[in-house]
PDB file of N, CA, C, O and CB in Angstrom:
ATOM      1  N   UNK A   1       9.134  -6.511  10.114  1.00  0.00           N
ATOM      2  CA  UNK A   1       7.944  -7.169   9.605  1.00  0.00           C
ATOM      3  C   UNK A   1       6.716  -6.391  10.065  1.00  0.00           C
ATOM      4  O   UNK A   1       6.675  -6.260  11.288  1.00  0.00           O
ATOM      5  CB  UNK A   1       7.877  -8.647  10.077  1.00  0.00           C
ATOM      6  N   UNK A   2       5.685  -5.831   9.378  1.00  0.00           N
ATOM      7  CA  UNK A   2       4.326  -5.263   9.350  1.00  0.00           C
ATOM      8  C   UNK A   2       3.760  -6.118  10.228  1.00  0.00           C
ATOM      9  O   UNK A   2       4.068  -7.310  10.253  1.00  0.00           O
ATOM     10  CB  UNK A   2       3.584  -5.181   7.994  1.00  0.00           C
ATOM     11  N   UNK A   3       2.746  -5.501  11.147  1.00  0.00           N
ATOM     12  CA  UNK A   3       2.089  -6.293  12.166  1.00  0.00           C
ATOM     13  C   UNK A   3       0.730  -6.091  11.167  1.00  0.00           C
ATOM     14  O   UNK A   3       0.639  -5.356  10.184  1.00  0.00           O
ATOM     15  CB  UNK A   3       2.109  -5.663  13.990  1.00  0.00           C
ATOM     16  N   UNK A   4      -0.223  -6.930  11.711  1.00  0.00           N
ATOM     17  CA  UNK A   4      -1.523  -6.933  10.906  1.00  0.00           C
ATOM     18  C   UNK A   4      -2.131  -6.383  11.468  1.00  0.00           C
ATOM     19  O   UNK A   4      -1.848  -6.222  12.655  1.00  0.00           O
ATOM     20  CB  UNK A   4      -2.189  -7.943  10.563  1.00  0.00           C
ATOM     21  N   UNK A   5      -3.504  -5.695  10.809  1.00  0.00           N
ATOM     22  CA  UNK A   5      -4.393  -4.644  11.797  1.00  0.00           C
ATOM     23  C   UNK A   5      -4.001  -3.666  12.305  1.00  0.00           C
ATOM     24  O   UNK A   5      -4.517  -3.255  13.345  1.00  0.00           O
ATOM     25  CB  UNK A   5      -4.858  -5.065  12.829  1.00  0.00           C
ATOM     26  N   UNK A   6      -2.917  -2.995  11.664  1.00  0.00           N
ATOM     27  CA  UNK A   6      -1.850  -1.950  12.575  1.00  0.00           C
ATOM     28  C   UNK A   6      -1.315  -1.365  11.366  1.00  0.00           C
ATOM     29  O   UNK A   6      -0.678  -2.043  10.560  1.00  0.00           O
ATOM     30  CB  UNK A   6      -0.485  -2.708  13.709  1.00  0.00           C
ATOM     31  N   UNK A   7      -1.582   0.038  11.186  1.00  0.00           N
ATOM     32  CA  UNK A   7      -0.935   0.899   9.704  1.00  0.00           C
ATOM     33  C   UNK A   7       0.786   1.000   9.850  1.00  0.00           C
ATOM     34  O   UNK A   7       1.425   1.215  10.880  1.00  0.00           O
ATOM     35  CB  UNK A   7      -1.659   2.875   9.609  1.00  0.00           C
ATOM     36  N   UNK A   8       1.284   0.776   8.504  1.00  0.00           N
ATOM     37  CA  UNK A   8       2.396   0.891   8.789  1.00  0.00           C
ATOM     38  C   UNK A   8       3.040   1.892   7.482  1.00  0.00           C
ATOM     39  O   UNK A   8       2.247   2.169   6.584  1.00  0.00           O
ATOM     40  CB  UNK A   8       2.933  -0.538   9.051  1.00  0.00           C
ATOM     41  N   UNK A   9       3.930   2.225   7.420  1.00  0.00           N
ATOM     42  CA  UNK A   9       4.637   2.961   6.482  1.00  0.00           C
ATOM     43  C   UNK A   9       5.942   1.761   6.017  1.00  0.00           C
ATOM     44  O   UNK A   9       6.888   1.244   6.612  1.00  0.00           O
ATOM     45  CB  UNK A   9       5.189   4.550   7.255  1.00  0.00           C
ATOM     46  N   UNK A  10       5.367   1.686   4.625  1.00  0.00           N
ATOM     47  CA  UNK A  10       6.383   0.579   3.955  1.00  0.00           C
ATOM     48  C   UNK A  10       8.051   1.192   4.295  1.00  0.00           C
ATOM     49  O   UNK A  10       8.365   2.357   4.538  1.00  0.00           O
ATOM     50  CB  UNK A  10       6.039   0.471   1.951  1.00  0.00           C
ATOM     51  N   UNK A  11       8.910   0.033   4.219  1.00  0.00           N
ATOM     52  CA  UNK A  11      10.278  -0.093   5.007  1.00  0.00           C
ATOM     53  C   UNK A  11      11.209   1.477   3.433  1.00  0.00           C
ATOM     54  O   UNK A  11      12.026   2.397   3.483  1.00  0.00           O
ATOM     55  CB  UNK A  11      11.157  -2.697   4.985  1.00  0.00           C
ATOM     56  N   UNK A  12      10.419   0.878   2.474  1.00  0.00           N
ATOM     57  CA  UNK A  12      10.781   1.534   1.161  1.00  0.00           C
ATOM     58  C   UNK A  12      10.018   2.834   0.454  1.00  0.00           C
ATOM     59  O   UNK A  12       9.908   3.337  -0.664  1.00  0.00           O
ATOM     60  CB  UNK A  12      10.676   0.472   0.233  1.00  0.00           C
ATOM     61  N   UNK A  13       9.498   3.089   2.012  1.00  0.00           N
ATOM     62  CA  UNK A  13       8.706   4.606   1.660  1.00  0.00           C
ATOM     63  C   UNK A  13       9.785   5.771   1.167  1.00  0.00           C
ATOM     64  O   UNK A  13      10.979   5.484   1.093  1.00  0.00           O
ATOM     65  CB  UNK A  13       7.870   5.286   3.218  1.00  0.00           C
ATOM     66  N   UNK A  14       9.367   6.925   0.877  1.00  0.00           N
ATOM     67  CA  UNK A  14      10.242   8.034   0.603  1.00  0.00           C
ATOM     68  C   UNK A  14      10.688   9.157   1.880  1.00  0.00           C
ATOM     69  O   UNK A  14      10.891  10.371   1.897  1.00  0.00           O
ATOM     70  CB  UNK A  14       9.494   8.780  -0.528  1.00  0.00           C
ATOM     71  N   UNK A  15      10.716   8.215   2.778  1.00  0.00           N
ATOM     72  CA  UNK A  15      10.784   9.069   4.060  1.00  0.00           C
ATOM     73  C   UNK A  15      10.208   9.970   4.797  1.00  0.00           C
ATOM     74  O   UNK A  15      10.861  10.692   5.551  1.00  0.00           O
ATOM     75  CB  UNK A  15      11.440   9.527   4.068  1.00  0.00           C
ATOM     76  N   UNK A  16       8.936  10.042   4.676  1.00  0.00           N
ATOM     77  CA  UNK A  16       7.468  11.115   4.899  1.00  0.00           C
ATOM     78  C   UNK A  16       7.384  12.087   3.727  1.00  0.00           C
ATOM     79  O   UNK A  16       6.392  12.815   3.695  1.00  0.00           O
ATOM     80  CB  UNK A  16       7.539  12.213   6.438  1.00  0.00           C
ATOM     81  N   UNK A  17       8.506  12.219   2.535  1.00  0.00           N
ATOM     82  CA  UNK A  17       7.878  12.920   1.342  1.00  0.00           C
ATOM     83  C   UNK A  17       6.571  12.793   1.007  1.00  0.00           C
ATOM     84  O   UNK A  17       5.647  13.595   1.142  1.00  0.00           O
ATOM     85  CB  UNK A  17       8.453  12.599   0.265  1.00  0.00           C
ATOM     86  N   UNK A  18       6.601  11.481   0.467  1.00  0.00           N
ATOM     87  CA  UNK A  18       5.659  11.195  -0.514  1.00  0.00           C
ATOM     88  C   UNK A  18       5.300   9.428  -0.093  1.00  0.00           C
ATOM     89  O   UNK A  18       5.423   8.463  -0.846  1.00  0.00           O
ATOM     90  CB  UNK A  18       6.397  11.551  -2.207  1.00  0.00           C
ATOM     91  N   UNK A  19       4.904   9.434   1.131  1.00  0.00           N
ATOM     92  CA  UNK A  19       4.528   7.863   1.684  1.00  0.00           C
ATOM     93  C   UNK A  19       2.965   7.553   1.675  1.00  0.00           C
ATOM     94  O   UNK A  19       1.913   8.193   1.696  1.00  0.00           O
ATOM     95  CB  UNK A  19       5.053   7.644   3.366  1.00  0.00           C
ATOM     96  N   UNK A  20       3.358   6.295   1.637  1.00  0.00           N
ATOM     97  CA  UNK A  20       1.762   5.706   1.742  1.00  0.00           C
ATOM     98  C   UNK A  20       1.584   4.594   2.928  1.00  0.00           C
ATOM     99  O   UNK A  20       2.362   3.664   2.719  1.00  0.00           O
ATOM    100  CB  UNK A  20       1.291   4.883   0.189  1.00  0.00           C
ATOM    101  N   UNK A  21       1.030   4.458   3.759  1.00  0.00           N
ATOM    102  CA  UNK A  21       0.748   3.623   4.756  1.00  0.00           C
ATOM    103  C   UNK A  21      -0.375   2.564   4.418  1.00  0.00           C
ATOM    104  O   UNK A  21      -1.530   2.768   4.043  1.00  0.00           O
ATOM    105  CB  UNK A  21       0.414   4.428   5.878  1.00  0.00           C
ATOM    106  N   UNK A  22       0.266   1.417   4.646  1.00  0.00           N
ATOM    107  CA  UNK A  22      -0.218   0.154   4.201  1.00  0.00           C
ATOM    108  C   UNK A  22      -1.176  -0.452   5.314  1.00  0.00           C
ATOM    109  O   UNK A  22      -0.813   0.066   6.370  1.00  0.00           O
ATOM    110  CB  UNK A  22       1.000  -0.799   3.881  1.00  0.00           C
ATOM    111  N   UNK A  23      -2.329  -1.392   5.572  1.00  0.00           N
ATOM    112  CA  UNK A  23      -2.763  -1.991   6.563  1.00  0.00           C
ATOM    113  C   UNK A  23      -3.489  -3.346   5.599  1.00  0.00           C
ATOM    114  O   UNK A  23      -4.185  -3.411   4.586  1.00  0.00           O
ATOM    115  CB  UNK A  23      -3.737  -0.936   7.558  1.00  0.00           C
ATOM    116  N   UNK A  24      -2.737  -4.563   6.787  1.00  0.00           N
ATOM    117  CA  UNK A  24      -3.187  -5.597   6.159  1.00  0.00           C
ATOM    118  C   UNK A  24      -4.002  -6.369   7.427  1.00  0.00           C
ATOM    119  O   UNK A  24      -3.698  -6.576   8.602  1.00  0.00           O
ATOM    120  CB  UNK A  24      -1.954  -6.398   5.405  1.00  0.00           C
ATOM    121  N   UNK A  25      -5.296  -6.720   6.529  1.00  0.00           N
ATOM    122  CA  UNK A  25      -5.704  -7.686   7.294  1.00  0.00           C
ATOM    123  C   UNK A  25      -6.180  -9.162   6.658  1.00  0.00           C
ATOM    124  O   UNK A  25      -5.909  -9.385   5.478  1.00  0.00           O
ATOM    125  CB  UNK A  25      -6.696  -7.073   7.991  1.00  0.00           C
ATOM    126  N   UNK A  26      -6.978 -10.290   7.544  1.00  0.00           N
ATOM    127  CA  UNK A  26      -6.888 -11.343   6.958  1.00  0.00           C
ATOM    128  C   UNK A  26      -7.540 -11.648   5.794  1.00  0.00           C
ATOM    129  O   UNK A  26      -7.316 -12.731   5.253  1.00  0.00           O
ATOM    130  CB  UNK A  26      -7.095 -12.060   7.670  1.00  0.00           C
ATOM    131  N   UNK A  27      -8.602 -10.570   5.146  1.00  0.00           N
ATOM    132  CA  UNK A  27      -8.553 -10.716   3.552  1.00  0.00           C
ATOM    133  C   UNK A  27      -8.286  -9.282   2.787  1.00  0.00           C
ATOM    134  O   UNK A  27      -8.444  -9.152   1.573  1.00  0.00           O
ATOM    135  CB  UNK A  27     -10.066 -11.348   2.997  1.00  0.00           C
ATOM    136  N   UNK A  28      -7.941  -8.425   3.495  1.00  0.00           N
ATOM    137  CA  UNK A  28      -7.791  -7.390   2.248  1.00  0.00           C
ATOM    138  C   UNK A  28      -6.344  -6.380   2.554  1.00  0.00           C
ATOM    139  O   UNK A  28      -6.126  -6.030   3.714  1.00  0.00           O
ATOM    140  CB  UNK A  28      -9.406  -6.270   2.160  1.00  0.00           C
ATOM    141  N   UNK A  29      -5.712  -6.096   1.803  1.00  0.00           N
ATOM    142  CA  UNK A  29      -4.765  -4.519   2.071  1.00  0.00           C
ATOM    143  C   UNK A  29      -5.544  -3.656   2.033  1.00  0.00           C
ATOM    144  O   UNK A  29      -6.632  -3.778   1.470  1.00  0.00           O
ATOM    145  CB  UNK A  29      -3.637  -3.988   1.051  1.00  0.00           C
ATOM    146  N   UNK A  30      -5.155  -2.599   2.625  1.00  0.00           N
ATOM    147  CA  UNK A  30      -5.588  -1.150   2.632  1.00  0.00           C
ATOM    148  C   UNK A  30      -4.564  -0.270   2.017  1.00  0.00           C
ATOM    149  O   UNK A  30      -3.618  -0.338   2.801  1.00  0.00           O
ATOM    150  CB  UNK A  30      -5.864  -0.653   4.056  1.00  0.00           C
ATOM    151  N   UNK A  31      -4.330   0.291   1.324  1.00  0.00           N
ATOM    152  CA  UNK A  31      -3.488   1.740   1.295  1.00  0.00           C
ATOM    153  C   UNK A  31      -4.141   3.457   1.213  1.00  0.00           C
ATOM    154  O   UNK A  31      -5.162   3.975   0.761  1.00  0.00           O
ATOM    155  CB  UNK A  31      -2.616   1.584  -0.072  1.00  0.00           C
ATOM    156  N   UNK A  32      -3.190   3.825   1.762  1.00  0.00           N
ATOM    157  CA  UNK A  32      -3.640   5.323   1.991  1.00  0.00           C
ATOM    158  C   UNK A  32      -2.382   5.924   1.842  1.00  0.00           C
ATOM    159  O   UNK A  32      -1.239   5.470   1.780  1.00  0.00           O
ATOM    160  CB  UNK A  32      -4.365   5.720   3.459  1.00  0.00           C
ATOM    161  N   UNK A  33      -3.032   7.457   1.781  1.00  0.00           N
ATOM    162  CA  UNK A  33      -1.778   8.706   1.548  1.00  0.00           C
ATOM    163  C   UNK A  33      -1.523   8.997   2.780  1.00  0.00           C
ATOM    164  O   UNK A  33      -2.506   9.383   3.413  1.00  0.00           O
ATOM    165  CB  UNK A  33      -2.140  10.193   0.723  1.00  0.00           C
ATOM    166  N   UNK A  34       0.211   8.906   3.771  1.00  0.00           N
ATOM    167  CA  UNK A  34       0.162   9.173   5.079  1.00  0.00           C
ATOM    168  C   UNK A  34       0.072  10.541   5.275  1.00  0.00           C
ATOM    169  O   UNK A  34       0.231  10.930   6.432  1.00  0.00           O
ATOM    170  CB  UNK A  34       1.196   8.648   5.741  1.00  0.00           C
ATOM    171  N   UNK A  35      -0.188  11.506   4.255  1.00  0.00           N
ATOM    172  CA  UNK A  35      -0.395  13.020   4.238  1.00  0.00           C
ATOM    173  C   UNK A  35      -2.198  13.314   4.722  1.00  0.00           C
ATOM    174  O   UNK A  35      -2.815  13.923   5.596  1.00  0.00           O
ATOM    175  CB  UNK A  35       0.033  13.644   2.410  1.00  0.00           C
ATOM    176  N   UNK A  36      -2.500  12.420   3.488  1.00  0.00           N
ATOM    177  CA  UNK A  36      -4.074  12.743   3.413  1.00  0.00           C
ATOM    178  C   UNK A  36      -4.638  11.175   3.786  1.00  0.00           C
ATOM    179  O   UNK A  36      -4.846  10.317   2.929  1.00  0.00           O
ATOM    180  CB  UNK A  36      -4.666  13.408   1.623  1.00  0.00           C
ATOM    181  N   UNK A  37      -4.814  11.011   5.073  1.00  0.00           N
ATOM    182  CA  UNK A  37      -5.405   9.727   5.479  1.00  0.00           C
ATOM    183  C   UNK A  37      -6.715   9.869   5.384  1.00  0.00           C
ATOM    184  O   UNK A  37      -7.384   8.842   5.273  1.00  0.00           O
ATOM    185  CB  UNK A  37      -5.069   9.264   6.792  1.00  0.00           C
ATOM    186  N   UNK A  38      -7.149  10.717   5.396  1.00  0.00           N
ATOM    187  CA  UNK A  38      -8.650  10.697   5.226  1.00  0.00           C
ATOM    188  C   UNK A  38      -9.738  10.903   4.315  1.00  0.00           C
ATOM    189  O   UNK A  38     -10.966  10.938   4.399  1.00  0.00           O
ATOM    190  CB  UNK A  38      -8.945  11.264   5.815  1.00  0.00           C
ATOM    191  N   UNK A  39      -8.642  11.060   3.177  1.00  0.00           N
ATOM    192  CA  UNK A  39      -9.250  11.413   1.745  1.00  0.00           C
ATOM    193  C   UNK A  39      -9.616   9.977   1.372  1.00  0.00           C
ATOM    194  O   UNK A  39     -10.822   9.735   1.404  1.00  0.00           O
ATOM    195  CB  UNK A  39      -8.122  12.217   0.548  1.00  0.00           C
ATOM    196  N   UNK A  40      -8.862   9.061   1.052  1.00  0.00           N
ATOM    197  CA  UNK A  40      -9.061   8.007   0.126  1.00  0.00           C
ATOM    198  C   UNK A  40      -8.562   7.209   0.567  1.00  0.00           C
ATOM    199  O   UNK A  40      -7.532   7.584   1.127  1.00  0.00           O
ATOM    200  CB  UNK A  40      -8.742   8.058  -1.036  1.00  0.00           C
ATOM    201  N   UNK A  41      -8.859   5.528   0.678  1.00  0.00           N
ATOM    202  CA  UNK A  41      -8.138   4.451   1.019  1.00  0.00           C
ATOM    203  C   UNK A  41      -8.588   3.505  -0.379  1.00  0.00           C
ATOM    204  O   UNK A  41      -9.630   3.653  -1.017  1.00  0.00           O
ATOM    205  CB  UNK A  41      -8.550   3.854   2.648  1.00  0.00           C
ATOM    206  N   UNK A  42      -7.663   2.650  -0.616  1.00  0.00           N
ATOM    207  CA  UNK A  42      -7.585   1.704  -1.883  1.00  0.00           C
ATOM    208  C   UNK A  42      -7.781   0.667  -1.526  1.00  0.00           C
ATOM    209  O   UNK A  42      -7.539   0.749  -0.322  1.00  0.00           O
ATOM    210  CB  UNK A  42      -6.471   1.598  -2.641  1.00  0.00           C
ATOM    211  N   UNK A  43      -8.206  -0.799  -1.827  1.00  0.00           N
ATOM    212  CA  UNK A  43      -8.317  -1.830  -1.085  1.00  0.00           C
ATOM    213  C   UNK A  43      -7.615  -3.150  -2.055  1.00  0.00           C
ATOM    214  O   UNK A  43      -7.375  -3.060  -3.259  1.00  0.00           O
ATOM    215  CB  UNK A  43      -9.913  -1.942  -0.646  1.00  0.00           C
ATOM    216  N   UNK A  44      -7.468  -3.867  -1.548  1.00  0.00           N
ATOM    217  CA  UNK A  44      -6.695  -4.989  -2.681  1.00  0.00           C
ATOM    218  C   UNK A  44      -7.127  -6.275  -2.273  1.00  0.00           C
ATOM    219  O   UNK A  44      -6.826  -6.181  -1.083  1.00  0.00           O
ATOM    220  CB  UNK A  44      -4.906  -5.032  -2.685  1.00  0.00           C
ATOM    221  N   UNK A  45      -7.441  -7.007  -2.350  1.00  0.00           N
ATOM    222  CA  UNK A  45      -7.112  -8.680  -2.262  1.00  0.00           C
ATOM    223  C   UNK A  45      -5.983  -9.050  -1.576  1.00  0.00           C
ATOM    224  O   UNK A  45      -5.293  -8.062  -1.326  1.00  0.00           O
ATOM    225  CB  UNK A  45      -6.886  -9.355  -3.613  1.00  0.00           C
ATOM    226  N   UNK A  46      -5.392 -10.364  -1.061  1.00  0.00           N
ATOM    227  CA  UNK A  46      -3.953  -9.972  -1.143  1.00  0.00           C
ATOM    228  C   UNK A  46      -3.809 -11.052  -2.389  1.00  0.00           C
ATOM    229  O   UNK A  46      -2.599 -11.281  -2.399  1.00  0.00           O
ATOM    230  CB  UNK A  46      -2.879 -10.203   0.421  1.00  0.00           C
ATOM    231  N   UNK A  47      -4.281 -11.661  -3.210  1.00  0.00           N
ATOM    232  CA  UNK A  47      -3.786 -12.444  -4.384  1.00  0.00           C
ATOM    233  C   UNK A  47      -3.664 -10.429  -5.682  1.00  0.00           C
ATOM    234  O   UNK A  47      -2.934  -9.867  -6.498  1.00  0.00           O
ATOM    235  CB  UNK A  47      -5.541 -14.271  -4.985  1.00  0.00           C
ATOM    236  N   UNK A  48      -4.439 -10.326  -5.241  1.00  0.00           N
ATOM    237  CA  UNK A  48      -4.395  -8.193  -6.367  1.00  0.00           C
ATOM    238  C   UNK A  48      -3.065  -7.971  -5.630  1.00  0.00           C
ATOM    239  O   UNK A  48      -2.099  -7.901  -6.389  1.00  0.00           O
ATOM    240  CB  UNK A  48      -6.151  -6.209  -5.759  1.00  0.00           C
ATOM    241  N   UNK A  49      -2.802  -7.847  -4.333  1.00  0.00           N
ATOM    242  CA  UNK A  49      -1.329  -6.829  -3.757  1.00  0.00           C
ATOM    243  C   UNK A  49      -0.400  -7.407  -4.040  1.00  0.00           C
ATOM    244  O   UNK A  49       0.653  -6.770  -4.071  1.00  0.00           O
ATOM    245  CB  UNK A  49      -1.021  -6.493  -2.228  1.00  0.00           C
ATOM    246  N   UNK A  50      -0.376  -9.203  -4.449  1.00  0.00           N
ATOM    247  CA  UNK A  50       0.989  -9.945  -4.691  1.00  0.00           C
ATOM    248  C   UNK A  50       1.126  -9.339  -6.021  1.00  0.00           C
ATOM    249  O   UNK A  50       2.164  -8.853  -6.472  1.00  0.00           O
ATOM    250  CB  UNK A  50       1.030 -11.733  -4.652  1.00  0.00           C
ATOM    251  N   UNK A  51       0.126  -9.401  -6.537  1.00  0.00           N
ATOM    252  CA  UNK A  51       0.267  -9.030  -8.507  1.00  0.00           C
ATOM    253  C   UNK A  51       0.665  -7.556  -8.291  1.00  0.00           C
ATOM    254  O   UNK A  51       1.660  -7.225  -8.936  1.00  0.00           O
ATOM    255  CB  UNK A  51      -1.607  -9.140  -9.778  1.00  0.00           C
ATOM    256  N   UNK A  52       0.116  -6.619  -7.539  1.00  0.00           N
ATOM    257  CA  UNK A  52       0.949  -5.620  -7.982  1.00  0.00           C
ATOM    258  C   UNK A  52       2.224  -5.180  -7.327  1.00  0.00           C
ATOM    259  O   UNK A  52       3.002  -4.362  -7.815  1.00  0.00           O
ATOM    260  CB  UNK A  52       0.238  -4.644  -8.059  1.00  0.00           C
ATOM    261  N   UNK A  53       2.397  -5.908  -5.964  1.00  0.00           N
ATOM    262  CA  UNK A  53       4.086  -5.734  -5.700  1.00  0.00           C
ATOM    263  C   UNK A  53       4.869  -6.503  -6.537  1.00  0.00           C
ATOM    264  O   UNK A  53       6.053  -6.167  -6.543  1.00  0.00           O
ATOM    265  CB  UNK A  53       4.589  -6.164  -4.260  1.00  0.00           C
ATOM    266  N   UNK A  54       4.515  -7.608  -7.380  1.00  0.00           N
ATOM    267  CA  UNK A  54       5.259  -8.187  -8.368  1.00  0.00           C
ATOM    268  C   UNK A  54       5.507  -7.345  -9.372  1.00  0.00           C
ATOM    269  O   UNK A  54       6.658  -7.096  -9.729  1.00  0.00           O
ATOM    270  CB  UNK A  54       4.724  -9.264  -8.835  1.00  0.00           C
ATOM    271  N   UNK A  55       4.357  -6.776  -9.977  1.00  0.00           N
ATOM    272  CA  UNK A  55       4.655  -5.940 -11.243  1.00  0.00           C
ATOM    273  C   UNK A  55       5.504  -4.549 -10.918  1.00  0.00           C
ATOM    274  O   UNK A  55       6.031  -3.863 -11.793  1.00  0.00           O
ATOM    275  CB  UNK A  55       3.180  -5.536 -11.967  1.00  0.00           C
ATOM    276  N   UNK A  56       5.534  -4.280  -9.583  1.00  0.00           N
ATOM    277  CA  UNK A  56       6.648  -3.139  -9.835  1.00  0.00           C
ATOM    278  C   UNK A  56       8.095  -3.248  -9.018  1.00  0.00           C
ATOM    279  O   UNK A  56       8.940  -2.362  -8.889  1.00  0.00           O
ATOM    280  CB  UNK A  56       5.971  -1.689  -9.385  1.00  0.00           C
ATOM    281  N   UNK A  57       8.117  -4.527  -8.539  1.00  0.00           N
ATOM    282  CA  UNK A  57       9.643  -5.558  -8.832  1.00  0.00           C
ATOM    283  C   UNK A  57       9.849  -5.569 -10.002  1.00  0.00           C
ATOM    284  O   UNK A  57      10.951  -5.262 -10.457  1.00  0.00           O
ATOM    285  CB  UNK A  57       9.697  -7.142  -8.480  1.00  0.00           C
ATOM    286  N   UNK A  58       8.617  -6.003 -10.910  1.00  0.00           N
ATOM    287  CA  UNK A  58       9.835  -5.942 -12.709  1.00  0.00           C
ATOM    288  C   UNK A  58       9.522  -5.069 -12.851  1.00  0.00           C
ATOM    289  O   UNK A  58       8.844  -5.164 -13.874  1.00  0.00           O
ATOM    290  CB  UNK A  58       9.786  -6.808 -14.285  1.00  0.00           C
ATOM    291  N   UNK A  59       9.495  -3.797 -12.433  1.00  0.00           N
ATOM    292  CA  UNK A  59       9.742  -1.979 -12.821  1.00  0.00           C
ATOM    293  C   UNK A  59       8.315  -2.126 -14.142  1.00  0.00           C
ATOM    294  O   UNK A  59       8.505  -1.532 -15.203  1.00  0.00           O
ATOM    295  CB  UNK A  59      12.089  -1.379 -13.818  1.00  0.00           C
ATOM    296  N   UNK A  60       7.328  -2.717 -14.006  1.00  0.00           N
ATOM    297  CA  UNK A  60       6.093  -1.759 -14.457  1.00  0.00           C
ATOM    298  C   UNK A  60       5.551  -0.420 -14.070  1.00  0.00           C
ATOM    299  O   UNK A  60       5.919  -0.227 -12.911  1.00  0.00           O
ATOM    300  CB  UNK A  60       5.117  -2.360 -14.261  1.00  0.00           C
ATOM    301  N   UNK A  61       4.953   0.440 -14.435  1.00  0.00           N
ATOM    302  CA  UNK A  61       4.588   1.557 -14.524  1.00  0.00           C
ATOM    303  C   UNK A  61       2.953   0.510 -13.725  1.00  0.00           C
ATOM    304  O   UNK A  61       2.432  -0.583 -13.947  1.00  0.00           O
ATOM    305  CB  UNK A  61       4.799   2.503 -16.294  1.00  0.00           C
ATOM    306  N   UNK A  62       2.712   1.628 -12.810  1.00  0.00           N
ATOM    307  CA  UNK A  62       1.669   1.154 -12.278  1.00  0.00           C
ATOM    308  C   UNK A  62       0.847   2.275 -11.750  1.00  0.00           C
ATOM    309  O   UNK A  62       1.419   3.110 -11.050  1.00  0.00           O
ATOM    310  CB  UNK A  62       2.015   0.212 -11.351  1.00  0.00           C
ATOM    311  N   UNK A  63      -0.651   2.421 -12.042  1.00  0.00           N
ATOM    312  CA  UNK A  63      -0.857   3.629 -11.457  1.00  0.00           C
ATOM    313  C   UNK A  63      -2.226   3.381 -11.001  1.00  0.00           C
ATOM    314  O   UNK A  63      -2.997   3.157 -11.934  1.00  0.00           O
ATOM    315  CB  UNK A  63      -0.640   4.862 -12.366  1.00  0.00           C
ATOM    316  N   UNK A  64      -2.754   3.356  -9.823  1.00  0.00           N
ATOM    317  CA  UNK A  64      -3.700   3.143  -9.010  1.00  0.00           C
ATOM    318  C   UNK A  64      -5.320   3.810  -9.683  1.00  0.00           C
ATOM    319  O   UNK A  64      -5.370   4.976 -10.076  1.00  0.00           O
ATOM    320  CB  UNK A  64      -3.128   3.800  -7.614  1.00  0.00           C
ATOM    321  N   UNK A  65      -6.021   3.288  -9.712  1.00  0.00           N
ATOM    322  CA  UNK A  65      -6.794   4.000  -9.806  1.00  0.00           C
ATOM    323  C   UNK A  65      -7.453   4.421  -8.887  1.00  0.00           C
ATOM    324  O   UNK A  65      -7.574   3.943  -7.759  1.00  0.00           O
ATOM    325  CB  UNK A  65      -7.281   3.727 -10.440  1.00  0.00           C
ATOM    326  N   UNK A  66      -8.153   5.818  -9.557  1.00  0.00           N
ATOM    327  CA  UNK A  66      -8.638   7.171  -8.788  1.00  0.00           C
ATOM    328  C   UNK A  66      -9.939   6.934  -8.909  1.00  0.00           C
ATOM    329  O   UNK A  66     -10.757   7.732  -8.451  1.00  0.00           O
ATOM    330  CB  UNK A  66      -8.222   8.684  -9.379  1.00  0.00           C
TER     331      UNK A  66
END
């Protein structure tokens, strides 16, 4: 289980290929590239992060915007 306030690398990452490190706190996610942490972070809601870990449980095509 992900601790909060504390970056983590999802359990279903690609094994440091191609990972993204998640950080949740009490109103928003964070994601980042664990390559390039310092380029870009994404931010979500967590009612936005349920909708999009739902949509790619039913295998939607999902692509973040840049």
């Amino acid at each position: 289980m992900p601790r909060w306030n504390e970056w983590f690398t999802p359990r279903r990452s690609n094994n440091g290929n191609e990972c993204v490190e998640t950080l949740i706190t009490d109103g928003t996610v964070y994601v980042r590239n664990s390559k390039s942490p310092t380029v870009a972070t994404v931010e979500f809601t967590h009612e936005e992060w349920r909708a999009f870990i739902a949509s790619v449980q039913e295998g939607d095509d999902y692509t973040l915007p840049s």
